[in-house]
N, C-alpha and C positions, 0 to 999 in steps of 0.2 A: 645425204645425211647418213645416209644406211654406211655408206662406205669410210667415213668420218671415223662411227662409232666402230668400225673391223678393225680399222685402225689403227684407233686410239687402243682399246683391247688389247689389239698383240702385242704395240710397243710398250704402249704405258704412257703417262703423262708425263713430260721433262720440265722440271718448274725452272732447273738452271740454266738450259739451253734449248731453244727453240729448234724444233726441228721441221721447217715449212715444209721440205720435198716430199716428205714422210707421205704425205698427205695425197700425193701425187703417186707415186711409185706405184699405187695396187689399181690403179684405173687402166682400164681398156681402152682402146682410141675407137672411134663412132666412123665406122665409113658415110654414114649419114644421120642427119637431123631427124628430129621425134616430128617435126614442121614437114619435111617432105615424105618421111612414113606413111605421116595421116593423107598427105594429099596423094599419091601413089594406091593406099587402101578405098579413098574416096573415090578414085578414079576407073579405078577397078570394077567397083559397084556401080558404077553409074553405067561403063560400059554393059556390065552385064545384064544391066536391068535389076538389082536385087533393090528390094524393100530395105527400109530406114529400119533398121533393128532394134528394139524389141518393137514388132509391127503385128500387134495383136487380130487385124482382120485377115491376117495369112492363118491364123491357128482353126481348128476343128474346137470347137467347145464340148470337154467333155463331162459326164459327172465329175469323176478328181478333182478334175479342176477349177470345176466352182466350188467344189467343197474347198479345196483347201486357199481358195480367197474369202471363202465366208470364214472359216474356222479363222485365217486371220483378221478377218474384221468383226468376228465376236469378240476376238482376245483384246485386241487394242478400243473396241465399244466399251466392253465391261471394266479394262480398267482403267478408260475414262469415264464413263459413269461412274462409275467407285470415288473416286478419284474427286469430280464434280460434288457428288452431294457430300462426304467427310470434308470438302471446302464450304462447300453451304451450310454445314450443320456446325462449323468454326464462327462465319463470320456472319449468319444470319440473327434476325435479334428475335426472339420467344426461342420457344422449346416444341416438341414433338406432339405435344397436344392439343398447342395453336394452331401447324399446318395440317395435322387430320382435323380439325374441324372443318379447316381452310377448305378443304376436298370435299367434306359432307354438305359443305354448305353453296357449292358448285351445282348440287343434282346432276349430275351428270348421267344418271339410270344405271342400272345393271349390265348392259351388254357391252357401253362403252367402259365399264370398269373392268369385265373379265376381257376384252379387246387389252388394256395395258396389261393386266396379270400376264396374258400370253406373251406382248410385247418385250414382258420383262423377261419369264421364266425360258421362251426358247432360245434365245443366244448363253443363257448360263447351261441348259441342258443340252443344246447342240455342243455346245465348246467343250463342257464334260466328254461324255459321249467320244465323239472326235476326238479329242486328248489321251482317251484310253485305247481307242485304236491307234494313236501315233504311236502311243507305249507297246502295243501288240509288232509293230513294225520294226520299232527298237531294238525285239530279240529277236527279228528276223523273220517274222512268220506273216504269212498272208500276204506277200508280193504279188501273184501271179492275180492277169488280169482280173476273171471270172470272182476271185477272191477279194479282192478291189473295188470291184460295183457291187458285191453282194455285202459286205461290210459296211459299204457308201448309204447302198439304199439303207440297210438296218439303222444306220447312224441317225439318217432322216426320219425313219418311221419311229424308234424311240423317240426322240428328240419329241416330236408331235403329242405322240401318246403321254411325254412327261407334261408336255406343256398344258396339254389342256386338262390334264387330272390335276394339275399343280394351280391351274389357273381358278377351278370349282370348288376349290376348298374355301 
């Protein structure tokens, strides 16, 4: 397709006269199929013993690297809960004053209610937090390991500290 559109571009479209070879002329000849590439590369691996790639039980888990799977699964949580209730708050029938009685009327006690308040407030405060450190990264600064997990951890200790003052109110 790619080479279609090079094509078409240089020459131009000819609406009077067909120009089929056009089309041909800029291609490369293939000493081989993409069919025997893959089996050649598979065969490789197998000789050699490597793992099926991306084979996550070969990694070291490190801080980083759960943060930056949680930081993306705050971001795609939050804006599917976003997402979720501005469709519930579309197509459900009453208003805002119906489902907070709804809740009151639940008893659910105090602890399981600041239990959601945190549920809710730390993936908004982690993902915060975290997003301003990507920003920091952005203009280049704070690369080097030690700079890395000491940011990491601070990420987490905010993160806590907002939730549960955010959760007591």
């Amino acid at each position: 397709m790619a080479l279609l559109l090079r094509t078409l571009a240089r020459q131009g479209v000819s609406v009077t006269r067909p120009q089929y070879s056009v089309l041909y002329r800029h291609a490369a000849p293939m000493g081989t199929t993409a069919k025997e590439e893959m089996n050649k590369f598979w065969s490789k691996n197998a000789r050699l013993n490597r793992p099926m790639s991306p084979h996550l039980t070969i990694y070291k888990w490190s801080v980083p690297m759960m943060m930056s799977v949680t930081h993306r699964g705050t971001g795609v949580g939050l804006s599917g809960a976003i997402s979720a209730f501005a469709l519930a708050a579309l197509v459900l029938p009453g208003n805002y004053p119906y489902y907070l009685d709804l809740i009151h009327s639940l008893s659910i006690g105090p602890f399981l209610i600041g239990l959601a308040k945190f549920g809710i407030t730390f993936p908004v405060s982690y993902h915060t937090y975290n997003g301003i450190r990507h920003l920091w990264w952005d203009i280049g600064k704070g690369f080097k390991i030690p700079e890395v997990y000491r940011t990491g951890y601070t990420v987490i200790g905010l993160s806590i500290i907002t939730s549960i003052a955010l959760a007591a109110i």
